[in-house]
Backbone atoms as SQL, in Angstrom:
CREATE TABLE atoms (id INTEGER PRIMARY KEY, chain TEXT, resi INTEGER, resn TEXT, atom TEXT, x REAL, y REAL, z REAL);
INSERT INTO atoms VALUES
  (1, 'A', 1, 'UNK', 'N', 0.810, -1.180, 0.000),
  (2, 'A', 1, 'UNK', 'CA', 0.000, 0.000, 0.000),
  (3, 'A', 1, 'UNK', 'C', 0.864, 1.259, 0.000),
  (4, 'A', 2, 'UNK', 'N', 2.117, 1.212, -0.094),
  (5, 'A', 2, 'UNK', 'CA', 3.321, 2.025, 0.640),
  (6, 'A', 2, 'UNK', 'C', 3.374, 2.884, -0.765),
  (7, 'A', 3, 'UNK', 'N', 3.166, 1.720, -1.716),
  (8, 'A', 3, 'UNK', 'CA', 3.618, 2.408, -3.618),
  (9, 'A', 3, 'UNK', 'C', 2.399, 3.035, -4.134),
  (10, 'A', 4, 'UNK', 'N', 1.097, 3.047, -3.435),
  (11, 'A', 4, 'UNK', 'CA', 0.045, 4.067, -3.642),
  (12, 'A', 4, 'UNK', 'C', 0.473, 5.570, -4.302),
  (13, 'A', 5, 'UNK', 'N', -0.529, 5.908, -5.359),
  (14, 'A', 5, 'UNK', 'CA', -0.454, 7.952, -5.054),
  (15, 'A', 5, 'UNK', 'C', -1.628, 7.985, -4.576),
  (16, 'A', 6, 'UNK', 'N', -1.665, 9.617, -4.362),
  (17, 'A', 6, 'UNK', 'CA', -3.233, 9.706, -3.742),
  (18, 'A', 6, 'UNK', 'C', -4.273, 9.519, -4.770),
  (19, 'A', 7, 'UNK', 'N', -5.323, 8.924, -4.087),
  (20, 'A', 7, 'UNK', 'CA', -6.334, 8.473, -4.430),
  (21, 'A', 7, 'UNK', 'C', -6.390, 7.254, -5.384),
  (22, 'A', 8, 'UNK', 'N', -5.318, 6.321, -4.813),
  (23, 'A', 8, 'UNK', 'CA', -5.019, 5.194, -5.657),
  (24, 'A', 8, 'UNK', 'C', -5.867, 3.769, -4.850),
  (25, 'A', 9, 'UNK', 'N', -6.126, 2.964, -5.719),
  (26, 'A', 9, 'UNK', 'CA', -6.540, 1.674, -5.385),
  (27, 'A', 9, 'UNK', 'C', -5.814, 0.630, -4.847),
  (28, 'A', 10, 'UNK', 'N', -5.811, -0.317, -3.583),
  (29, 'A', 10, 'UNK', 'CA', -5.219, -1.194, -3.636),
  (30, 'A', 10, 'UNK', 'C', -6.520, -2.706, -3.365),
  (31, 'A', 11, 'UNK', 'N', -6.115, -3.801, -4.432),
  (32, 'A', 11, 'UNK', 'CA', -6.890, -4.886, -4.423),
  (33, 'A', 11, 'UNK', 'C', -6.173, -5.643, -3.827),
  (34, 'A', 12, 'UNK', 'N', -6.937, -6.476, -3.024),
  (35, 'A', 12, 'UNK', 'CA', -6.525, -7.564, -2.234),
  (36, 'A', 12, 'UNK', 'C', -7.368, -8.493, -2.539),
  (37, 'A', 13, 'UNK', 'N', -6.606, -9.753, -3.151),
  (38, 'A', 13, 'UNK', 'CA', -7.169, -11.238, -3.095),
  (39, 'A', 13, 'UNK', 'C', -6.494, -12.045, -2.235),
  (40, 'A', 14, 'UNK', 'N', -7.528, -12.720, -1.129),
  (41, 'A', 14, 'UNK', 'CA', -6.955, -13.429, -0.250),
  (42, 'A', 14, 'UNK', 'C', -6.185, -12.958, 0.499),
  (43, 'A', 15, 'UNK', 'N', -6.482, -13.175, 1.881),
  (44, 'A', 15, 'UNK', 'CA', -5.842, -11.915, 2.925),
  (45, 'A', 15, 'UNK', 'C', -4.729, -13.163, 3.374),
  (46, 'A', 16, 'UNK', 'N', -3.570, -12.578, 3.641),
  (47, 'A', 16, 'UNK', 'CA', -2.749, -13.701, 4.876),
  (48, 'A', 16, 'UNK', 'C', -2.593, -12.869, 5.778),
  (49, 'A', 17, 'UNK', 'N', -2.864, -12.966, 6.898),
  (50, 'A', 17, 'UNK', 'CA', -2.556, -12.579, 8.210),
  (51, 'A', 17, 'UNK', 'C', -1.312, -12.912, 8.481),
  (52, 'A', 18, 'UNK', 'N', -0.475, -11.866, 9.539),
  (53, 'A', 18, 'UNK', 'CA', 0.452, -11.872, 10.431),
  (54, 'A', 18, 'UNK', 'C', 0.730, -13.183, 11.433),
  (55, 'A', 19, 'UNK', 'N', 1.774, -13.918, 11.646),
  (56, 'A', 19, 'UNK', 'CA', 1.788, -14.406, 12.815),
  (57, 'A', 19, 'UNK', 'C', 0.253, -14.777, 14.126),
  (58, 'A', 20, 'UNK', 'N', 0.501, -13.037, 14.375),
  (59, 'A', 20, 'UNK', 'CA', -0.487, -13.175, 15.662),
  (60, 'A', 20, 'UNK', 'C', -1.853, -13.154, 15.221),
  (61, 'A', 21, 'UNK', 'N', -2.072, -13.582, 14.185),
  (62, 'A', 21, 'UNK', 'CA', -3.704, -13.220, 13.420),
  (63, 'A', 21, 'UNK', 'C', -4.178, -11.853, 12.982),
  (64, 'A', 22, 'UNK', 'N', -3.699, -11.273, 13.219),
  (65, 'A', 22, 'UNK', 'CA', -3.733, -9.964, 12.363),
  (66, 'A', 22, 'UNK', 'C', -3.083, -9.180, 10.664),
  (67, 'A', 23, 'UNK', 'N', -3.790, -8.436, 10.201),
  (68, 'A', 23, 'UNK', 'CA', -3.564, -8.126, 9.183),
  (69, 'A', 23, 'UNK', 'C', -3.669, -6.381, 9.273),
  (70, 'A', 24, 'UNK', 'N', -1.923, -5.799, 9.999),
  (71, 'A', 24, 'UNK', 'CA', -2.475, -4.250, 9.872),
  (72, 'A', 24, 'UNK', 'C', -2.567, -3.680, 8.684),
  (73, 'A', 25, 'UNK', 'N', -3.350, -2.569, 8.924),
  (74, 'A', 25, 'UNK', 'CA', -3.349, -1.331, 7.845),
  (75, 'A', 25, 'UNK', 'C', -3.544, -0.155, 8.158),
  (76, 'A', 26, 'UNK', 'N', -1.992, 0.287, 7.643),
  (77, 'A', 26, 'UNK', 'CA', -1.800, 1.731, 7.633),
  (78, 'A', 26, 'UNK', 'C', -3.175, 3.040, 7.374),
  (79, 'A', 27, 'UNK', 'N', -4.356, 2.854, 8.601),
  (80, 'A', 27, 'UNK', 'CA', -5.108, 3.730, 8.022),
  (81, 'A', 27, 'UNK', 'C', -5.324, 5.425, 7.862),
  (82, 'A', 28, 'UNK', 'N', -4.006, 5.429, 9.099),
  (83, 'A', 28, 'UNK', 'CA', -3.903, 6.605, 8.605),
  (84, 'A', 28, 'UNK', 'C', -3.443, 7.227, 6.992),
  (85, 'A', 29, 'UNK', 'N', -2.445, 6.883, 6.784),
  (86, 'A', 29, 'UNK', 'CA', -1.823, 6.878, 5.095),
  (87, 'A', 29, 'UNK', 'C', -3.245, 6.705, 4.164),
  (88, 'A', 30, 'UNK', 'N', -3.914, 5.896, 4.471),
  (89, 'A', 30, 'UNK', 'CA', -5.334, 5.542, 3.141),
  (90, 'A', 30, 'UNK', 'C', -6.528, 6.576, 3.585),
  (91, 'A', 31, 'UNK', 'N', -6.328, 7.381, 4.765),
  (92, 'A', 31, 'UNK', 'CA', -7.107, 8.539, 4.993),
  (93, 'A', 31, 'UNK', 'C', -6.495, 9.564, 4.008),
  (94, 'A', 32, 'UNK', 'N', -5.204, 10.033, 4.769),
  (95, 'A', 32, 'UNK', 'CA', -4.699, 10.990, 4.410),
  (96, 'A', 32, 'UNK', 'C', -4.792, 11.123, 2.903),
  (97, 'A', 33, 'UNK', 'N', -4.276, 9.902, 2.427),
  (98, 'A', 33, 'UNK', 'CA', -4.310, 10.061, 0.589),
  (99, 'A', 33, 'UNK', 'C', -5.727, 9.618, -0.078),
  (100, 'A', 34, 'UNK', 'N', -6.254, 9.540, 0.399),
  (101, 'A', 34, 'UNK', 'CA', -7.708, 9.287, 0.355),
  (102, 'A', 34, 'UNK', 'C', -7.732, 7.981, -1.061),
  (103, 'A', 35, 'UNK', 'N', -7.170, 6.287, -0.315),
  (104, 'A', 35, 'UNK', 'CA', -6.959, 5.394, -0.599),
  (105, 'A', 35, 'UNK', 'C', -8.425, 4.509, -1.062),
  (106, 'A', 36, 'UNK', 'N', -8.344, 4.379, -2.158),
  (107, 'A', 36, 'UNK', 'CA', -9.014, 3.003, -1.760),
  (108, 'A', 36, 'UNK', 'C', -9.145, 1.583, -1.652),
  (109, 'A', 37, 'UNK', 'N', -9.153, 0.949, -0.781),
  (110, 'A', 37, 'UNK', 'CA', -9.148, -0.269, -0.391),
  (111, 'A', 37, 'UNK', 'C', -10.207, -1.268, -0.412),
  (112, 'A', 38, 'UNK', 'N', -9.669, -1.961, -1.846),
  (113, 'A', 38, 'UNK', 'CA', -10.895, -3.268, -1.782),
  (114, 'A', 38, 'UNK', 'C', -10.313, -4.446, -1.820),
  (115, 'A', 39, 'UNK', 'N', -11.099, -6.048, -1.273),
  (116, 'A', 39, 'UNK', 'CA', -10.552, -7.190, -1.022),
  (117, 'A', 39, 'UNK', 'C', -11.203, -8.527, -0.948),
  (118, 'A', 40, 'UNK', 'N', -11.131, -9.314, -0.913),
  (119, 'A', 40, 'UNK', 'CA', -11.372, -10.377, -0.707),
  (120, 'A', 40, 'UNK', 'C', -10.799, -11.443, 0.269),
  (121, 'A', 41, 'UNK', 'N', -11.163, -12.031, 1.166),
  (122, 'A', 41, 'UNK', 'CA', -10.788, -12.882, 1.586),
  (123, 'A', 41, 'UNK', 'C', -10.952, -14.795, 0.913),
  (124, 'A', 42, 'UNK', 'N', -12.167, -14.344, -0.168),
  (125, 'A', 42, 'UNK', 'CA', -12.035, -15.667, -0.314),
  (126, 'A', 42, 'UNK', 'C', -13.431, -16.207, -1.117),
  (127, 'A', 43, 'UNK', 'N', -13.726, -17.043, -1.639),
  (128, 'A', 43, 'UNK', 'CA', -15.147, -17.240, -2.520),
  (129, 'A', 43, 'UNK', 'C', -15.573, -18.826, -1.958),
  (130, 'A', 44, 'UNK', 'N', -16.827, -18.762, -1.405),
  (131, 'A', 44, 'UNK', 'CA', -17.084, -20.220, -1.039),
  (132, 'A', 44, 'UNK', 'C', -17.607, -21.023, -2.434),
  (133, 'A', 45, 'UNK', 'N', -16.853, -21.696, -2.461),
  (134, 'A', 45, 'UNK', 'CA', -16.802, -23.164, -3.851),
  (135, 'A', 45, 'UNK', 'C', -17.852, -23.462, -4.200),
  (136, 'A', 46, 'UNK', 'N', -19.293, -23.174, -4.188),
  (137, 'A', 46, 'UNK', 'CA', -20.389, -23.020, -4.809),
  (138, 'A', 46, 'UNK', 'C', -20.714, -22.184, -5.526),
  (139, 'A', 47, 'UNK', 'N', -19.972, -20.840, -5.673),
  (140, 'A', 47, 'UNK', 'CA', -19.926, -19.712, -6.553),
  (141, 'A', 47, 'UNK', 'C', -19.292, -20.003, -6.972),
  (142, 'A', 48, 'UNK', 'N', -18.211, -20.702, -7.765),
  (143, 'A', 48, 'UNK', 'CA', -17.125, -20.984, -8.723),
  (144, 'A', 48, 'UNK', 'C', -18.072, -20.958, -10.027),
  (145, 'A', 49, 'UNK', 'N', -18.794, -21.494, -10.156),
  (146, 'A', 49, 'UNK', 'CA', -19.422, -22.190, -11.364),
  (147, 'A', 49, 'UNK', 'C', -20.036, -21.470, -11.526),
  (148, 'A', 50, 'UNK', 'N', -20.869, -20.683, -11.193),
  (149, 'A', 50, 'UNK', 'CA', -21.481, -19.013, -11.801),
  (150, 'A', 50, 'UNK', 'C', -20.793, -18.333, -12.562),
  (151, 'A', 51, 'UNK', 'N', -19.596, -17.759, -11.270),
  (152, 'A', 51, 'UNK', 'CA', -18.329, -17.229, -11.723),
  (153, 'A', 51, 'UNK', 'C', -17.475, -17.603, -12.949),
  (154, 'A', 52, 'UNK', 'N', -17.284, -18.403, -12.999),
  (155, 'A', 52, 'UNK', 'CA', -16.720, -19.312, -14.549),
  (156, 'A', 52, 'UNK', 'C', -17.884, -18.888, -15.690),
  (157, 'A', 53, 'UNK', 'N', -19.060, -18.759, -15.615),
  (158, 'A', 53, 'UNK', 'CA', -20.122, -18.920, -16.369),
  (159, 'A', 53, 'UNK', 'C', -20.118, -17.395, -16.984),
  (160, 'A', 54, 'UNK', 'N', -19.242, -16.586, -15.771),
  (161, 'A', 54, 'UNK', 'CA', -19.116, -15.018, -16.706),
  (162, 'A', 54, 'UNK', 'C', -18.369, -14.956, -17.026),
  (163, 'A', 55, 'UNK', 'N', -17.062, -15.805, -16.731),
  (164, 'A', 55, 'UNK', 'CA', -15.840, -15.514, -17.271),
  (165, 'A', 55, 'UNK', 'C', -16.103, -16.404, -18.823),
  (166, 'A', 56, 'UNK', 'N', -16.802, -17.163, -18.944),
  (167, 'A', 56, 'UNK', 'CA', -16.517, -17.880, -20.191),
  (168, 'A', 56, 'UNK', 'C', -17.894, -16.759, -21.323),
  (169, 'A', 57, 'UNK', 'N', -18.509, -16.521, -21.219),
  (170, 'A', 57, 'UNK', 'CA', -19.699, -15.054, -21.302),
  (171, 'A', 57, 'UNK', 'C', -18.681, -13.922, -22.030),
  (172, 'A', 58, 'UNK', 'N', -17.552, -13.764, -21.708),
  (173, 'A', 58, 'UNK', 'CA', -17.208, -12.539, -21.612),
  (174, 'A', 58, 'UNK', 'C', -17.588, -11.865, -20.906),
  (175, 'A', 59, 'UNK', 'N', -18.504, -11.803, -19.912),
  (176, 'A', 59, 'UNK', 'CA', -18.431, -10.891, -18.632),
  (177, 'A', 59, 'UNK', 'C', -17.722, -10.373, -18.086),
  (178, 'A', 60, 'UNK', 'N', -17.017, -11.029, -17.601),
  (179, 'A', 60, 'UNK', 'CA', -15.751, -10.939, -16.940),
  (180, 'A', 60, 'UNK', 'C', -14.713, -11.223, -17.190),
  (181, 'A', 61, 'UNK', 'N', -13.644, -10.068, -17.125),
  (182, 'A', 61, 'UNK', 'CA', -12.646, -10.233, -18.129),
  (183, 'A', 61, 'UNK', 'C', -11.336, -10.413, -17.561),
  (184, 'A', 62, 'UNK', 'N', -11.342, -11.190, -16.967),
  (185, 'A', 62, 'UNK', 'CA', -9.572, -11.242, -16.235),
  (186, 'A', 62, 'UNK', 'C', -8.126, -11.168, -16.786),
  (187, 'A', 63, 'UNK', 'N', -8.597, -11.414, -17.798),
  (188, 'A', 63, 'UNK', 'CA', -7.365, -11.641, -18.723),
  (189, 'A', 63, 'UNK', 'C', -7.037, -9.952, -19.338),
  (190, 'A', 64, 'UNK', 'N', -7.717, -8.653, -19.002),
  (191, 'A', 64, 'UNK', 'CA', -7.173, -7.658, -19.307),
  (192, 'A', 64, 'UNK', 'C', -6.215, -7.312, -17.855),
  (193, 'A', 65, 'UNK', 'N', -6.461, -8.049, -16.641),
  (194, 'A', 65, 'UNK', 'CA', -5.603, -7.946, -15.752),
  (195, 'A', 65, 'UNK', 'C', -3.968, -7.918, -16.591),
  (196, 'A', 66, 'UNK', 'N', -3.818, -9.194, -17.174),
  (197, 'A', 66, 'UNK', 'CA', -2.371, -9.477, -17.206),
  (198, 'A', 66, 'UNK', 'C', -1.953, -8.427, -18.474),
  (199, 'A', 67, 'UNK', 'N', -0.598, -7.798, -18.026),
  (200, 'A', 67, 'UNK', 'CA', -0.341, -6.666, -19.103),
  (201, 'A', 67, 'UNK', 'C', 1.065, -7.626, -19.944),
  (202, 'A', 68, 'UNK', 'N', 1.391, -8.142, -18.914),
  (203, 'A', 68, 'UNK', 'CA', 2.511, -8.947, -19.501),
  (204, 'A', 68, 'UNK', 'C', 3.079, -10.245, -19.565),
  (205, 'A', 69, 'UNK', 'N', 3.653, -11.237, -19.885),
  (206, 'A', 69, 'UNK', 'CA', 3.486, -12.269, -19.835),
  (207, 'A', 69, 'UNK', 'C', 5.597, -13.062, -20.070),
  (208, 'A', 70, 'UNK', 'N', 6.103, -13.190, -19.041),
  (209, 'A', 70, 'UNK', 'CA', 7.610, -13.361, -18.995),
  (210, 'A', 70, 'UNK', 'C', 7.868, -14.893, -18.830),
  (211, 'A', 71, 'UNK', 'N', 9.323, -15.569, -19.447),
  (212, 'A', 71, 'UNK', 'CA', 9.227, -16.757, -19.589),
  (213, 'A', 71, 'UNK', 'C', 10.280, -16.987, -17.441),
  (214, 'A', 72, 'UNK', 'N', 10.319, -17.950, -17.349),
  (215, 'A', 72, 'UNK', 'CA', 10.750, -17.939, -15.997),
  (216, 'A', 72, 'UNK', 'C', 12.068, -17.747, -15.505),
  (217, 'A', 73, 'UNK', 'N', 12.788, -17.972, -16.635),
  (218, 'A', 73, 'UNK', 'CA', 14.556, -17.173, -16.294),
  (219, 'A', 73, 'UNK', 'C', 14.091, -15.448, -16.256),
  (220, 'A', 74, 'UNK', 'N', 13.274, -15.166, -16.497),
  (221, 'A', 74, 'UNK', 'CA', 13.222, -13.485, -16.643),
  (222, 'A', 74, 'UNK', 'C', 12.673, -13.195, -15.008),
  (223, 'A', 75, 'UNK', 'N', 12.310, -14.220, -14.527),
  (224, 'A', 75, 'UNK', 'CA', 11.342, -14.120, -13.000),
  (225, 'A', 75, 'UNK', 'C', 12.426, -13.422, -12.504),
  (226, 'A', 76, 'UNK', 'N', 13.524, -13.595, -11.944),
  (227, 'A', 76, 'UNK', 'CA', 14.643, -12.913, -10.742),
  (228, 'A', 76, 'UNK', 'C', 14.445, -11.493, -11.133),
  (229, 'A', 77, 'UNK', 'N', 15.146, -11.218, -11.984),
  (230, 'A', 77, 'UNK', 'CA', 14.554, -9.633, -12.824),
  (231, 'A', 77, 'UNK', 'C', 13.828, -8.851, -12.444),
  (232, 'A', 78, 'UNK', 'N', 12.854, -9.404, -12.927),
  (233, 'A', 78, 'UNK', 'CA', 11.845, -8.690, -12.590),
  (234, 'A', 78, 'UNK', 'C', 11.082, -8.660, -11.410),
  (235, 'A', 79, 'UNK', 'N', 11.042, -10.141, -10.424),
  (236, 'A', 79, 'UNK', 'CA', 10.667, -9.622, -9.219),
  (237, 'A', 79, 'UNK', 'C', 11.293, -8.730, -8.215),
  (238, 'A', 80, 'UNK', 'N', 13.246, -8.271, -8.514),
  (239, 'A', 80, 'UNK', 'CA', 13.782, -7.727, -8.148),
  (240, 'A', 80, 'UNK', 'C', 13.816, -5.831, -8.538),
  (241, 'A', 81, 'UNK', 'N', 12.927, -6.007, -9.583),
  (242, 'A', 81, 'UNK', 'CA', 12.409, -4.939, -10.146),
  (243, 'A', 81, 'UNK', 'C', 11.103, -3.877, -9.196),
  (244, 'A', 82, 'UNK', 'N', 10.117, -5.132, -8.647),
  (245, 'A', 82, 'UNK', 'CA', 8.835, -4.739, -8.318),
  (246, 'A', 82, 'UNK', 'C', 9.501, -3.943, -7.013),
  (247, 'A', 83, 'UNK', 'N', 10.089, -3.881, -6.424),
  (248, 'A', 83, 'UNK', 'CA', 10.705, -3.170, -5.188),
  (249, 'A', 83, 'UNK', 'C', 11.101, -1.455, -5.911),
  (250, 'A', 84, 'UNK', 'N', 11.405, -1.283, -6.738),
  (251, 'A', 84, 'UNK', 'CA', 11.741, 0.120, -7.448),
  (252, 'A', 84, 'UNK', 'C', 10.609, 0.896, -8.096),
  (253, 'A', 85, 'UNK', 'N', 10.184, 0.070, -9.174),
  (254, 'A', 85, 'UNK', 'CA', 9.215, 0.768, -10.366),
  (255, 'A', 85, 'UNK', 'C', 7.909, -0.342, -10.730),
  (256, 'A', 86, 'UNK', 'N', 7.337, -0.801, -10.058),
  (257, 'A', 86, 'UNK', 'CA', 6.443, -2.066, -10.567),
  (258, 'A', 86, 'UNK', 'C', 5.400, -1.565, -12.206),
  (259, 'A', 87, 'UNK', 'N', 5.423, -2.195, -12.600),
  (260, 'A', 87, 'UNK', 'CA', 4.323, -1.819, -13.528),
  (261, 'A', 87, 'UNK', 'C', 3.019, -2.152, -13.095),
  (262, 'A', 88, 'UNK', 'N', 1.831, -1.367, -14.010),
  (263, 'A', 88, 'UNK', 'CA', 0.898, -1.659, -13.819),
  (264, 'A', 88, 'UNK', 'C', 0.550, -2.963, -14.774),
  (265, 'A', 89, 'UNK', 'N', -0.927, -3.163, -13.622),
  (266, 'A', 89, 'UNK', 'CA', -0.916, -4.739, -14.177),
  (267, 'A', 89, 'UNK', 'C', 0.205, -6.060, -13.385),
  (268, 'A', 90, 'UNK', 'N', -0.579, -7.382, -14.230),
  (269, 'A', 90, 'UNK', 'CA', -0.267, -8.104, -13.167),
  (270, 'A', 90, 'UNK', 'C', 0.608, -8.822, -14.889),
  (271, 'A', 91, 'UNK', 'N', 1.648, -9.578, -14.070),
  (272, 'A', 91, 'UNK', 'CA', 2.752, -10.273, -15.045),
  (273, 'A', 91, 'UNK', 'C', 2.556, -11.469, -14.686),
  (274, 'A', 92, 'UNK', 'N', 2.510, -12.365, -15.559),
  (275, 'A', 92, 'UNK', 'CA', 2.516, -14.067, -15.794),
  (276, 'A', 92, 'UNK', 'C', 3.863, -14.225, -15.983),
  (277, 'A', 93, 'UNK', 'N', 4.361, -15.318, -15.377),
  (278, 'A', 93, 'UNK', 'CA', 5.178, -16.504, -15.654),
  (279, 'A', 93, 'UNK', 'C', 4.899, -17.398, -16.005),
  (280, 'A', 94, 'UNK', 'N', 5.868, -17.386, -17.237),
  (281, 'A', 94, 'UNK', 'CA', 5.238, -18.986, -17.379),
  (282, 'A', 94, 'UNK', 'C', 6.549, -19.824, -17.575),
  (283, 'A', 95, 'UNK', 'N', 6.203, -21.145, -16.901),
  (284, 'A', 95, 'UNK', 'CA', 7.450, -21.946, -16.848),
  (285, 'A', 95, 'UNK', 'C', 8.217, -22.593, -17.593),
  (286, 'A', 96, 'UNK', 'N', 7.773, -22.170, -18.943),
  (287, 'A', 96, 'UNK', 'CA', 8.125, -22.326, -20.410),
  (288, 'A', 96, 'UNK', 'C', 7.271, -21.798, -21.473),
  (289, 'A', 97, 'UNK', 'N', 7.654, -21.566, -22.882),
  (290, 'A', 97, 'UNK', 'CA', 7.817, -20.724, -23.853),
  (291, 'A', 97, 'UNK', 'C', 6.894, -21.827, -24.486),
  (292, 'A', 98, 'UNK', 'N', 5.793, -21.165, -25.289),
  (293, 'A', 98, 'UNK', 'CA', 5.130, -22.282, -25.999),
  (294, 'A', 98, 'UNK', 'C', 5.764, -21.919, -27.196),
  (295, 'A', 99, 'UNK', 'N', 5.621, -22.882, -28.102),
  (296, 'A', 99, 'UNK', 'CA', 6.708, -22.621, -29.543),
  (297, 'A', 99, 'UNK', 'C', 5.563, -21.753, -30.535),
  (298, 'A', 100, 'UNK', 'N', 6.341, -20.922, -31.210),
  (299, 'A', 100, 'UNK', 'CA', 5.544, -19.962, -32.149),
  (300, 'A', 100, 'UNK', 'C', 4.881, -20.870, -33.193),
  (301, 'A', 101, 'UNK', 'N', 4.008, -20.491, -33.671),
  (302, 'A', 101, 'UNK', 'CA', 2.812, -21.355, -34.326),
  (303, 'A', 101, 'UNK', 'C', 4.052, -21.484, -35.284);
């Protein structure tokens, strides 16, 4: 939440808690910059199959999430990257290169 500007979004899928069961947040900082914070902890397994039912619909479009897509020697790189300048969007690994048509 630290790489926020003001009035920036942070999504959370699936919370992990701390040690002692807690999960802080800086609320002063998401006041001050007037943050917003949305999340999930989790989807009970009877909504899957709805959910799938929009994603296959085109409803729902997850796949404009991923902006980029890196083969897995590039992983060190770039996760050593996300500490400086992260991009937006979420990056795939993949653990091999499918061969060009």
């Amino acid at each position: 939440m630290n790489g926020l500007r003001r009035r920036g979004r942070h999504v959370q899928v699936g919370l992990l808690p701390s040690p002692d069961g807690t999960t802080p947040v800086p609320m002063a900082r998401a006041i001050a910059l007037e943050l917003e914070l949305l999340g999930s902890h989790g989807m009970a397994a009877h909504s899957y199959p709805p959910m799938l039912e929009l994603v296959r619909g085109g409803v729902l479009r997850p796949d404009l999430l991923v902006t980029s897509t890196i083969p897995l020697d590039e992983a060190p790189p770039a996760l050593a990257a996300m500490g400086t300048a992260p991009p937006a969007g979420a990056t795939v690994i993949e653990p091999w290169r499918r061969p060009s048509p």
